[in-house]
N, C-alpha and C positions, 0 to 999 in steps of 0.2 A: 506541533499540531497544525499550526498555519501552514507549515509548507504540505503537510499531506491530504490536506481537504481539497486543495485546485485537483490533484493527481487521481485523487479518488475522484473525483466527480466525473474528469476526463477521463477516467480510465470504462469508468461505467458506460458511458457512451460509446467507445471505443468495441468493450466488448458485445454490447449491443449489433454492432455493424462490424461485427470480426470478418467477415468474410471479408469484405469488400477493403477491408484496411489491410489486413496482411493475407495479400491472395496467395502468394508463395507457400502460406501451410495450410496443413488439412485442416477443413473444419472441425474437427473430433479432438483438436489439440486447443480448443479455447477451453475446456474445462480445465488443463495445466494451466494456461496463460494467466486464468482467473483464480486459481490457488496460490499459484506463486505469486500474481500482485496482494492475497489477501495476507499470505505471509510475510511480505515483505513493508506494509505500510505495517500491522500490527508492530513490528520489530521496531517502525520508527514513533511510533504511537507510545510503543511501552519503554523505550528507550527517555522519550520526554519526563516522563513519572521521575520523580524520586523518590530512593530506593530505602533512607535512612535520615530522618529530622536529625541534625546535631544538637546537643544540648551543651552549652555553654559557654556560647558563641565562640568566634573567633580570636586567639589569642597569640 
């Protein structure tokens, strides 16, 4: 979770001022830019969770 809170935070800003960061693509492509980063922290987000408590410790 630590490491995706810097990235979100910068990423928000980022797309804030999309134009002026990635002038090379059209403005009409930050709505991609900004799905793909939401897909892609969720991934690292849900990937931290554990999926299954074990019960009976380790043996």
């Amino acid at each position: 979770m630590f490491i995706a809170l810097p990235g979100m935070f910068i990423d928000t800003v980022v797309l804030v001022i999309f134009p002026d960061v990635f002038t090379n693509l059209p403005v009409q492509s930050d709505r991609y830019f900004g799905s793909w980063l939401l897909w892609a922290y969720s991934l690292i987000l849900i990937t931290g969770l554990p999926l299954k408590k074990r019960e009976g410790g380790d043996k």
